[in-house]
C-alpha positions as CSV (number, residue, x, y, z in Angstrom):
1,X,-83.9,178.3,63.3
2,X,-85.9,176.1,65.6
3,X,-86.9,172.8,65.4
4,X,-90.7,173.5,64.7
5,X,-89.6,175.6,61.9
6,X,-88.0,172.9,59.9
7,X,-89.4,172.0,56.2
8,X,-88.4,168.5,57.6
9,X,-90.0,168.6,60.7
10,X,-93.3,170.0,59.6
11,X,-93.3,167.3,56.7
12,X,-92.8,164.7,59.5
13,X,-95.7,166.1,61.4
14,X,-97.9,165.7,58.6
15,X,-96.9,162.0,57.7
16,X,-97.2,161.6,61.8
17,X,-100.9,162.7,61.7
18,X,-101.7,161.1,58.1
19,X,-104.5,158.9,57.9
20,X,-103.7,154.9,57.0
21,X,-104.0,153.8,53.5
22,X,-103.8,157.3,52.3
23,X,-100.7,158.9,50.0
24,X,-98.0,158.3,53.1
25,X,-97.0,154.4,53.1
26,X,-97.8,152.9,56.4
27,X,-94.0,152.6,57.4
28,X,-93.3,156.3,56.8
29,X,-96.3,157.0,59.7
30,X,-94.6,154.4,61.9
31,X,-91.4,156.3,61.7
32,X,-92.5,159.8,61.7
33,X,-94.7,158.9,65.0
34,X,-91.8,157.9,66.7
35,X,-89.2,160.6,65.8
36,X,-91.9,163.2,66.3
37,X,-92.2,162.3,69.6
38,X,-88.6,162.9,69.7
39,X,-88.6,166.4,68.5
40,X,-91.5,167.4,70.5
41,X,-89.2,166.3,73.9
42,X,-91.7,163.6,75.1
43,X,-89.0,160.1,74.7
44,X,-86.6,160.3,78.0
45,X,-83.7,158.2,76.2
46,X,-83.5,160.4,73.3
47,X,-83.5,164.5,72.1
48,X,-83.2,166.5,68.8
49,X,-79.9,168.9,69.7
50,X,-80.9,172.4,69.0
51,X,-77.6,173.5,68.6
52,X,-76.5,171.0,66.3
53,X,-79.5,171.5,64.4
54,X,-78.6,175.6,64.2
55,X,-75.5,174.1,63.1
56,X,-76.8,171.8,60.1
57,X,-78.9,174.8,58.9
58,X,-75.9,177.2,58.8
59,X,-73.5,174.9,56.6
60,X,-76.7,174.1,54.3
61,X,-77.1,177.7,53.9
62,X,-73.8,177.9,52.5
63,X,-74.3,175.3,49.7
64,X,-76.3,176.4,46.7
65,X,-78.7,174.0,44.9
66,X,-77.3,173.6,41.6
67,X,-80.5,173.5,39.7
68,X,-82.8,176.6,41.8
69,X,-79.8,178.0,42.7
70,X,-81.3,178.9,46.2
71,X,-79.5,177.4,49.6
72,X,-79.7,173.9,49.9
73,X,-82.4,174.3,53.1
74,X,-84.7,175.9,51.2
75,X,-84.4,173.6,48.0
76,X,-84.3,170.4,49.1
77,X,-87.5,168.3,49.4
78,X,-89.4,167.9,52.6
79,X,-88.3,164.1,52.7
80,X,-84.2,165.1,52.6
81,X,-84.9,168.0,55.1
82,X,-86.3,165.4,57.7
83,X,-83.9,162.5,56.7
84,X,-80.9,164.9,57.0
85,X,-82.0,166.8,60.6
86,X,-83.1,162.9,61.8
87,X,-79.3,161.3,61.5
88,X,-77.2,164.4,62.3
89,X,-79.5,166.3,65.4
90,X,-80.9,163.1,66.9
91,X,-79.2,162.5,69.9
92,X,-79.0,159.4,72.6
93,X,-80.2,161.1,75.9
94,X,-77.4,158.6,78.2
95,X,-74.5,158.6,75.5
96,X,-74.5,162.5,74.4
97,X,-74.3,161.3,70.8
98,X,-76.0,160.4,67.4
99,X,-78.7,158.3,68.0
100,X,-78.7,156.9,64.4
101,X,-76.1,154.5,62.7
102,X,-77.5,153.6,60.0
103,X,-80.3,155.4,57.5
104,X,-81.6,153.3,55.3
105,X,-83.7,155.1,52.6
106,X,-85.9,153.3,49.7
107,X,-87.5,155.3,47.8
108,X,-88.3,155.1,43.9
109,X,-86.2,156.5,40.9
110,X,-85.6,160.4,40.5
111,X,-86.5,161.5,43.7
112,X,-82.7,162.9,44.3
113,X,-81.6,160.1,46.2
114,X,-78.2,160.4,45.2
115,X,-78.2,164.3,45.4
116,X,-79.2,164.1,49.2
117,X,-76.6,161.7,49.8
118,X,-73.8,164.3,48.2
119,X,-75.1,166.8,51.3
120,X,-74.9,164.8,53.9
121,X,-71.3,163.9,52.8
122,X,-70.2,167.3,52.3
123,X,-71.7,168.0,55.7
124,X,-70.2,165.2,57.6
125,X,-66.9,165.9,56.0
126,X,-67.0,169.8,57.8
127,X,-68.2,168.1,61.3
128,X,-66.7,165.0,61.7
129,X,-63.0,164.6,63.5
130,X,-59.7,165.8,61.5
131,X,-58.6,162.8,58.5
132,X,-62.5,161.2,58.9
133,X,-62.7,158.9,55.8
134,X,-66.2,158.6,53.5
135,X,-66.2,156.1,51.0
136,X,-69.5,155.2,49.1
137,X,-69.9,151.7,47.1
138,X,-71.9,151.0,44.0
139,X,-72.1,147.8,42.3
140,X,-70.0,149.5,39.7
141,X,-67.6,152.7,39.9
142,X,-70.0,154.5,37.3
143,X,-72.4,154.1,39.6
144,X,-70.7,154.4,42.7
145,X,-68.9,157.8,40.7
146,X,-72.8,159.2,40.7
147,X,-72.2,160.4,44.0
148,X,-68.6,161.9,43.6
149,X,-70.3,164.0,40.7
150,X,-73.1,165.2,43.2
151,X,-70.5,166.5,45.4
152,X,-68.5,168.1,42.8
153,X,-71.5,169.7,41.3
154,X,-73.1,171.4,44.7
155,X,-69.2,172.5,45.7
156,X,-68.7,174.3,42.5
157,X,-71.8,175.6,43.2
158,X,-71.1,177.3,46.4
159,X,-68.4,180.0,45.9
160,X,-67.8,180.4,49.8
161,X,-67.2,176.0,50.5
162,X,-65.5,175.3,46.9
163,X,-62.5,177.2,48.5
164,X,-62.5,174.8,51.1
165,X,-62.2,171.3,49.2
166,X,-59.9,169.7,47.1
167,X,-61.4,168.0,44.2
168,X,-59.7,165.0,42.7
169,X,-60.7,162.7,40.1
170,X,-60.9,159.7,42.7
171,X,-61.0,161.7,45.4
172,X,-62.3,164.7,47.1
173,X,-60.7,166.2,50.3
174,X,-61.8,168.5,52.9
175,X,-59.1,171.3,53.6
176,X,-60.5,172.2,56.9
177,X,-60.3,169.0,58.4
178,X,-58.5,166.9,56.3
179,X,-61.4,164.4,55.4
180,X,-61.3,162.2,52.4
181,X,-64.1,160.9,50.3
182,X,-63.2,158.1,47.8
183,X,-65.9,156.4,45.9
184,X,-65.5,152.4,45.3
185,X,-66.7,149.6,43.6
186,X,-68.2,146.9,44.6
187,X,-66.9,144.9,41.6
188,X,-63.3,146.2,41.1
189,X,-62.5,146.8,44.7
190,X,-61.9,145.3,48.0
191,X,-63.7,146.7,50.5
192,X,-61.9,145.3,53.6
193,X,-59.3,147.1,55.4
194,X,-60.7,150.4,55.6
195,X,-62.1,152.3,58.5
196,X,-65.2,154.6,57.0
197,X,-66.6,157.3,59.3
198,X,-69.4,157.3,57.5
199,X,-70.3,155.1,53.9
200,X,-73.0,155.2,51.7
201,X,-74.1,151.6,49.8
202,X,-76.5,152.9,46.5
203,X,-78.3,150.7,44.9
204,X,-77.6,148.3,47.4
205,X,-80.5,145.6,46.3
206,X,-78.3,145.2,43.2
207,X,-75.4,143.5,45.7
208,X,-75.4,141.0,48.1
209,X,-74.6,141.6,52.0
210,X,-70.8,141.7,51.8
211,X,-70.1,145.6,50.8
212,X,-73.1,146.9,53.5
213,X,-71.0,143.9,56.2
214,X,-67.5,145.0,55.4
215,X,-68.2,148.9,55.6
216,X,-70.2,148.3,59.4
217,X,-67.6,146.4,60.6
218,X,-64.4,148.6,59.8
219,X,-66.4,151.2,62.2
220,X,-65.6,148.8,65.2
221,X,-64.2,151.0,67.3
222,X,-66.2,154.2,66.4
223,X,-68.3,156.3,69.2
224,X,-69.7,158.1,65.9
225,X,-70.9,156.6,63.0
226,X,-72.9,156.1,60.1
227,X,-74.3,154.3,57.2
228,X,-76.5,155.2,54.8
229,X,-78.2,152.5,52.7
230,X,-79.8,153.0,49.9
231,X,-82.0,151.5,46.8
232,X,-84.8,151.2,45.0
233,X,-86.7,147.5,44.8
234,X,-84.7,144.5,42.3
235,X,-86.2,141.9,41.4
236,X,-84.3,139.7,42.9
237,X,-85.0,138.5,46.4
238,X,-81.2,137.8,47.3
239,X,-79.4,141.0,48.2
240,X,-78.0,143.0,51.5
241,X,-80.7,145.1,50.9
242,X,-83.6,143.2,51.5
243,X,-81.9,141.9,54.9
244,X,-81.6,145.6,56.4
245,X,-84.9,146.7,55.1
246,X,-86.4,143.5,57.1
247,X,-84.5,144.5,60.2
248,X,-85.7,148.3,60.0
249,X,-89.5,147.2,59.7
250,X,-88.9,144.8,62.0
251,X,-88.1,147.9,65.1
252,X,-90.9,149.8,63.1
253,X,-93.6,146.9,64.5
254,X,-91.7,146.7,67.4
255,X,-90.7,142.9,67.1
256,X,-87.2,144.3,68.2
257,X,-85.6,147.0,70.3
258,X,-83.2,149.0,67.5
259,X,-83.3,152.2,68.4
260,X,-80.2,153.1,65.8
261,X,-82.2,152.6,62.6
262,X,-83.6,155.5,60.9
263,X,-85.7,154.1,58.0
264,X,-87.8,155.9,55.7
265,X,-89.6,153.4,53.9
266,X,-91.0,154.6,50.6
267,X,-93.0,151.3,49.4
268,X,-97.0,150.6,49.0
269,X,-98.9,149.1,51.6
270,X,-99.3,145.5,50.9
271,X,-103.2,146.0,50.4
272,X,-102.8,147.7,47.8
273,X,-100.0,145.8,45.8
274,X,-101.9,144.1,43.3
275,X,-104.2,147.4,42.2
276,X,-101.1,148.9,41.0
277,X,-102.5,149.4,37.4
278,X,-105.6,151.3,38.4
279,X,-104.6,152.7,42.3
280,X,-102.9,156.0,42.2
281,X,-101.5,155.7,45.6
282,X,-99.0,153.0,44.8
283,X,-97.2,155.9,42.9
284,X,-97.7,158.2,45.6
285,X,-96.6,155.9,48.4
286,X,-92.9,155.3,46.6
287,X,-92.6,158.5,45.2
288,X,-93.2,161.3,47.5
289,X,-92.1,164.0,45.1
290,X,-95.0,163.1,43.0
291,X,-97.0,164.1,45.7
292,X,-95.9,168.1,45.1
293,X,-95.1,167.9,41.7
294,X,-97.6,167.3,39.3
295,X,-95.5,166.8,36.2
296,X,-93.9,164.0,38.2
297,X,-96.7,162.3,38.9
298,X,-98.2,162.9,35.2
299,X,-94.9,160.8,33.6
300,X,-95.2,158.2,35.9
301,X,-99.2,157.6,35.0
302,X,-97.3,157.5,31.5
303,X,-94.8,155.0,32.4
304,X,-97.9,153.0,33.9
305,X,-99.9,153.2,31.0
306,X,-97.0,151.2,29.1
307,X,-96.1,148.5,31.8
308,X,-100.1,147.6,31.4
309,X,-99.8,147.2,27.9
310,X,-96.4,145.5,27.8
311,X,-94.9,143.0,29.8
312,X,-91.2,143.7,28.7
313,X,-92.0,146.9,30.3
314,X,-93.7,145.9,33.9
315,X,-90.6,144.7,35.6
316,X,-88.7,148.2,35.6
317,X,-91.6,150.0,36.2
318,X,-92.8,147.7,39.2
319,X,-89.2,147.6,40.8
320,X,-87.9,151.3,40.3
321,X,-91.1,153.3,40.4
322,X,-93.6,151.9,42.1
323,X,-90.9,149.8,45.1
324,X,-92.8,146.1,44.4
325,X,-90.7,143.2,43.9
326,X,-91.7,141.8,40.7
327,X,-89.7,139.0,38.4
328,X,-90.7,139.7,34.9
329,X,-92.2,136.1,33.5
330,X,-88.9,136.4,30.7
331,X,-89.1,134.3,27.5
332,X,-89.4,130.9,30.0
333,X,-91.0,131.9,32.4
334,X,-94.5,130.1,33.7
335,X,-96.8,133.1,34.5
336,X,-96.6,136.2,36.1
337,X,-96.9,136.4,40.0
338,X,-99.5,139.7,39.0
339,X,-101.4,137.4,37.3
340,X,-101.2,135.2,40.0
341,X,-102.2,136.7,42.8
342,X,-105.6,138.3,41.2
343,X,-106.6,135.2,42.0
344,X,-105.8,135.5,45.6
345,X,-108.7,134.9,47.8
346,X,-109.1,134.7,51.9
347,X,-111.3,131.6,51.8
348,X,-112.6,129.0,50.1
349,X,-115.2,126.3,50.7
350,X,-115.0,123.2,50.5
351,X,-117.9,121.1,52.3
352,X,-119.8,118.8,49.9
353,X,-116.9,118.8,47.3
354,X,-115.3,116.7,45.0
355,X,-111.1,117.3,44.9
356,X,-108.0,116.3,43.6
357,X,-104.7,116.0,45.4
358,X,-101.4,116.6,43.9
359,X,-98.1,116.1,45.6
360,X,-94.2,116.6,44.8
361,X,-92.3,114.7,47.5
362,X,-88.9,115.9,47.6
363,X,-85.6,114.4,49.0
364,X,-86.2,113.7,52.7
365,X,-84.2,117.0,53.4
366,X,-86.1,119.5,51.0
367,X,-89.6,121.2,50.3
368,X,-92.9,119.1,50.1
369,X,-95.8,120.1,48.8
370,X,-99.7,119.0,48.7
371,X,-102.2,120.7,46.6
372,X,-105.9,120.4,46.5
373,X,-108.0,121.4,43.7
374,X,-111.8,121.8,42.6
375,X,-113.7,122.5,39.7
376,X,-116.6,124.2,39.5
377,X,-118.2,123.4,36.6
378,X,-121.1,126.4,36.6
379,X,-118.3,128.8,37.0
380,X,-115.6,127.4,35.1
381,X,-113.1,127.9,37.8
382,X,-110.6,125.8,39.5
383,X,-110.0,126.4,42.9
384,X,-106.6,125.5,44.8
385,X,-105.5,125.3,48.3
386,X,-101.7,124.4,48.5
387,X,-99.7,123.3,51.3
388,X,-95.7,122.8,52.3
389,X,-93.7,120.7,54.5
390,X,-90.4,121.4,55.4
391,X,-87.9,119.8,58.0
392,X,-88.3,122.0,61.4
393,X,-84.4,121.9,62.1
394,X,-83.8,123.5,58.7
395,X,-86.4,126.5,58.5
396,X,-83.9,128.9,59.4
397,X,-81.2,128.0,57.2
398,X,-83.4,127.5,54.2
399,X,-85.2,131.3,55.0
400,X,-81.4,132.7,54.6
401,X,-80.0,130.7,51.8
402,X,-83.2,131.1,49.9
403,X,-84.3,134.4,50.9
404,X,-87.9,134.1,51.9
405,X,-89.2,134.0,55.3
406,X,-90.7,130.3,56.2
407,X,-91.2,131.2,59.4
408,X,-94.0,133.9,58.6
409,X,-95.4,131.1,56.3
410,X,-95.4,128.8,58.9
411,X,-97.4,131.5,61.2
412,X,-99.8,131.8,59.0
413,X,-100.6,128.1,58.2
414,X,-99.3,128.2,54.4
415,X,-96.2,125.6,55.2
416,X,-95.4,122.6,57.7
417,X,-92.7,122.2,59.8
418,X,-91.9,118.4,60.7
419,X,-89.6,116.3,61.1
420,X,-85.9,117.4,62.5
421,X,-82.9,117.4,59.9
422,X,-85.1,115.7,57.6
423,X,-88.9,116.0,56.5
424,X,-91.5,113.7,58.9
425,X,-93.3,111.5,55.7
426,X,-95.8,110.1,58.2
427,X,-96.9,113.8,59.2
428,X,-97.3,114.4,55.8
429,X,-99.2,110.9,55.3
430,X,-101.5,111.9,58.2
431,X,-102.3,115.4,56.6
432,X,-103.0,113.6,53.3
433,X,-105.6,111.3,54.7
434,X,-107.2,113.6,57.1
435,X,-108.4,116.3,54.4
436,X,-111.7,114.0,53.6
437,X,-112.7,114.6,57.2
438,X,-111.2,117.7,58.2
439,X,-113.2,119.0,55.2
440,X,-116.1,117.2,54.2
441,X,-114.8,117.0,51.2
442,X,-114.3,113.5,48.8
443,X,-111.1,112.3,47.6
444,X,-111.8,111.5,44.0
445,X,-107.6,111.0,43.5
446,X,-104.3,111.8,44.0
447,X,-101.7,112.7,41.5
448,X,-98.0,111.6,42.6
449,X,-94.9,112.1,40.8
450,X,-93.4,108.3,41.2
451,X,-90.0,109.6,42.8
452,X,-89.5,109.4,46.3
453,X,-93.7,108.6,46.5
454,X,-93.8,104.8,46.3
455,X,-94.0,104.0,49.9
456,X,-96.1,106.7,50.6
457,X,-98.8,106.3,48.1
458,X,-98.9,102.3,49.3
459,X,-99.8,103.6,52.6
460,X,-102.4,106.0,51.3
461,X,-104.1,103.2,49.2
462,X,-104.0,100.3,51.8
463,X,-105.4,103.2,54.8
464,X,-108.5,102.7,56.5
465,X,-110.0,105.4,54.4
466,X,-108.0,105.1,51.4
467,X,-107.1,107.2,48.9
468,X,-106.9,106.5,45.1
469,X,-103.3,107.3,44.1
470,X,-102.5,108.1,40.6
471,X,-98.2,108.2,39.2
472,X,-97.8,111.2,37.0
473,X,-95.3,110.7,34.8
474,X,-92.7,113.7,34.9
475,X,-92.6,113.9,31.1
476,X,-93.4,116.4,29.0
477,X,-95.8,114.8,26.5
478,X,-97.9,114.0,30.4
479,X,-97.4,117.4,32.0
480,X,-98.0,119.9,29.1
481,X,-102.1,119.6,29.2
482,X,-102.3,120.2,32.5
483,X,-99.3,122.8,33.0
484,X,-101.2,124.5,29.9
485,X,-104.7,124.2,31.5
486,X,-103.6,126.1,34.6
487,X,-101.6,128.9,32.6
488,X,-104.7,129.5,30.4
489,X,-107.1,129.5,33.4
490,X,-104.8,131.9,35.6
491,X,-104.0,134.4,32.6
492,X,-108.1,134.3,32.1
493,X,-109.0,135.0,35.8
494,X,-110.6,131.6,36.5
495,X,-108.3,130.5,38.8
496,X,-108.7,130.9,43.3
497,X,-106.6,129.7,45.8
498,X,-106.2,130.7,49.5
499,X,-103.8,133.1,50.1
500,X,-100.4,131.8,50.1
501,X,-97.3,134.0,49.6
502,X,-95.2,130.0,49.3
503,X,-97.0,129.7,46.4
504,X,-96.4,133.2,45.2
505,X,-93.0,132.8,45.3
506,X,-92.9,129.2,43.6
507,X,-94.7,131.1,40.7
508,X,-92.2,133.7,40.4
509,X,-89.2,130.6,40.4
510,X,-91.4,128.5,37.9
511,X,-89.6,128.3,34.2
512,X,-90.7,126.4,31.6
513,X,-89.3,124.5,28.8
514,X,-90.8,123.3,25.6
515,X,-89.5,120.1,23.9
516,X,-89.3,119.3,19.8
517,X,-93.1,118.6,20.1
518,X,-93.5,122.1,21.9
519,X,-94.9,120.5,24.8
520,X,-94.9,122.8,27.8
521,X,-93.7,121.9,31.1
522,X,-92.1,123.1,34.4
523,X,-88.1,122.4,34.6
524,X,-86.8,122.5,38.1
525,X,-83.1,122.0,37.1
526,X,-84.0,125.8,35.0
527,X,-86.2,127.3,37.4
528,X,-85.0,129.9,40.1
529,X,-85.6,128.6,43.1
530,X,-88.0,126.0,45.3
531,X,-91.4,125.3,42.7
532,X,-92.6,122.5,44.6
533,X,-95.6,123.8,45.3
534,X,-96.1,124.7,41.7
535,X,-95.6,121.1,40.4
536,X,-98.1,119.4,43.3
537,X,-100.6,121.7,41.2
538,X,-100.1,120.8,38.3
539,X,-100.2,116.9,39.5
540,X,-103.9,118.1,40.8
541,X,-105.1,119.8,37.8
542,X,-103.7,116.7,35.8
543,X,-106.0,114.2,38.1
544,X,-109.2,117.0,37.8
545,X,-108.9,117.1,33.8
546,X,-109.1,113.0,34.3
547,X,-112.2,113.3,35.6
548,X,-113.6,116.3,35.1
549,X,-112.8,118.0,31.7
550,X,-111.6,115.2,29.2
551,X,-114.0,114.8,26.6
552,X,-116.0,118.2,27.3
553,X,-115.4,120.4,23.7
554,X,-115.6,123.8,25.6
555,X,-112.5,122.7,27.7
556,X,-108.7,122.7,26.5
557,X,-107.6,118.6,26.2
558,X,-104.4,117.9,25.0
């Protein structure tokens, strides 16, 4: 068969030529530009092997799909086809071998991940050299036994391989060339020790980097290998996943030269994140069988219909459907970060208007924050812009220990670096008391929480232009107005604020506790991670409702 006539080639054409913001995610057209120019001969360092690719067809031919009982070539879907001819025909034009060493895959639940992953292990087990070892891991061995199953199930199958294999219950062996897959666990078993010719890591967003780490390096010394990552979105930010997934869409916008990632990125375009209730394409960007199959597509409009209407429900359906990272609010939990960001906005004026600061100053070596808040009365809507400050020596360590990406925040104006090891307070100091005049705006106070603040709000009141600072007591009788006001106003859709993914993600930390009066308020010790910027808006709400909404009956006091 040639090239052209591949299912998989012919899908990649059409994702190549498919317009932007359509039903192909934007990372899927940046991949299949680039290995279609591959295919088509036109990249000098790299070639799709037409014999190889004959070669692929003819052992796929011999397995039988299980479920349409048709060879596996014919019955896969288009986005297997292309992943499969991708890793084992691409070649590197100088070294005569694969091209690809890793293929990571994220796509959404029941889109056969697992099954695809059971042919290209039967496959590599036929071509790769005599006693190759395959291991896949799995957070648990149920899970990690998934794919074991899948390879057990296509062998028996196809009458002309079974023959050929040795099925055992922890392992399964190749009699042709002697090579031996054993699944593992990522929680019973050590993973160190063993050299894999090629490994699979499913569901790899549920561990952290060490499986994904261990399996790379035992192929050292390997002219031919390969890893195949796989998962669906977690909600949790820490995992090995996320890391790969950053580096493959980093080569996609070309930030860096990595020629040996293959990724297929099944997730929605960032535009269209927050329309996930009402935009159809946020199920057809992360689940590209629902694109052919219209029973698919019907049950997941089902499944949507029931994260809208209940909240237990959403984080699932976010994270293994749709592919958006989503923390579910939980029974402590502040407010949702969907809530949130509807009230996401690119600007905001200011000129002419009256605000309220609010600031958490942290130990010298941690996150700042400054927020600045108005009230517009003839709307009823508070409006927020909220600033960090972090120490410059420490951006990079604090992006990898707490898994968000300062530096793009930094970029894009949202956080501060200053200082060295430790945060710069007169940096801060200067930003505090240059907002009057930076943005016509009038101070009418500032909210501090008393620790760490003292000599910093004595500067502020004895400046030139000085600014009326106001302690906040961090107590929960103090706090719960405010912390309540700014729930109520978000949940309502009264609350703006500029564009700031630092505060998204102090939103999605934020947990609250209520005390024996059932006073609400934000507990760092119980939150998730940094919610700095969280509490310096709360401290600026607090100084608006001073001045602005005590003793108005339309407006929550109290």
């Amino acid at each position: 068969m040639d090239i052209h006539e591949n299912k998989g080639y012919k899908y990649a054409v059409r994702c190549a030529k498919a317009r932007k913001g359509g039903k192909v995610p934007e990372y899927i057209i940046r991949q299949a530009k680039v290995w279609v120019r591959i295919a088509d001969g036109k990249d000098r360092k790299a070639f799709v092997d037409e014999a190889e690719h004959e070669r692929i067809i003819n052992i796929m031919r011999l397995m039988i799909h299980p479920d349409l009982h048709c060879p596996m070539d014919e019955g896969l879907e288009p986005y297997a086809m292309w992943l499969i001819t991708a890793i084992f025909c691409t070649k590197d034009a100088e070294k005569k071998r694969r091209l690809y060493t890793t293929a990571l895959l994220e796509i959404a639940r029941k889109n056969f991940k697992t099954f695809v992953s059971a042919v290209i292990f039967i496959i590599s087990m036929l071509l790769e050299p005599p006693f190759s070892r395959f291991f896949s891991v799995a957070p648990s061995f149920k899970l990690s036994q998934e794919l074991w199953l899948a390879v057990r199930k296509i062998l028996k199958n196809s009458s002309v391989l079974c023959d050929h294999f040795k099925i055992c219950r922890d392992y399964i062996r190749c009699n042709i060339t002697g090579g031996e897959y054993t699944p593992l666990a990522y929680s019973n078993d050590k993973l160190d020790g063993k050299q894999a010719n090629v490994w699979l890591a499913d569901e790899s967003a549920a561990m952290n980097e060490y499986p994904i780490e261990a399996m790379r390096s035992s192929q050292l010394m390997l002219k031919n290998k390969l890893g195949i990552i796989i998962s669906t979105k977690y909600p949790n930010e820490n995992n090995g996943f996320e890391d790969e997934l950053k580096a493959a869409k980093s080569a996609l916008d070309g930030k860096k030269i990595q020629r040996n990632i293959f990724a297929l990125i099944y997730e929605p375009d960032e535009c269209i994140i927050n329309d996930w209730m009402t935009d159809d394409r946020v199920l057809y960007q992360a689940n590209p069988t629902a694109c052919d199959h219209k029973d698919v597509f019907d049950t997941l409009t089902q499944f949507r219909t029931m994260a809208i209407l209940y909240e237990n429900k959403r984080e699932n359906f976010l994270c293994k459907h749709c592919n958006i990272q989503y923390k579910s609010v939980g029974a402590d939990g502040y407010v949702g970060v969907d809530q949130v960001r509807k009230g996401s906005v690119k600007y905001i004026e200011w000129a002419g208007a009256d605000v309220y600061l609010g600031v958490d100053l942290s130990q010298t070596d941690d996150n700042t924050a400054a927020a600045m808040v108005r009230y517009d009365s003839a709307e009823d809507i508070i409006y927020a812009r909220v600033k960090g400050f972090i120490p410059a020596a420490r951006v990079d360590m604090k992006s990898e220990a707490e898994k968000f990406d300062y530096r793009r925040s930094i970029k894009k104006g949202d956080c501060f670096a200053c200082g060295d090891e430790i945060i710069d307070y007169n940096f801060v100091e200067n930003y505090l008391l240059g907002i009057e005049r930076e943005n016509s705006v009038t101070i009418v106070g500032a909210g501090f929480d008393r620790y760490n603040a003292i000599s910093t709000m004595q500067k502020l009141e004895s400046a030139d232009d000085p600014i009326q600072c106001t302690e906040v007591k961090q107590h929960s009788s103090v706090l719960h107005p405010a912390t309540k006001l700014l729930r109520e106003y978000i949940l309502e859709g009264k609350f703006r604020y500029e564009s700031n993914m630092l505060l998204e993600n102090s939103f999605e930390n934020a947990r609250c506790t209520l005390d024996t009066n059932l006073n609400m308020y934000v507990n760092k010790k119980k939150s998730k991670g940094k919610v700095d910027m969280v509490v310096a808006l709360i401290n600026a709400v607090y100084m608006m409702m001073q001045y602005e909404l005590i003793g108005n009956d339309d407006v929550f006091v109290g």
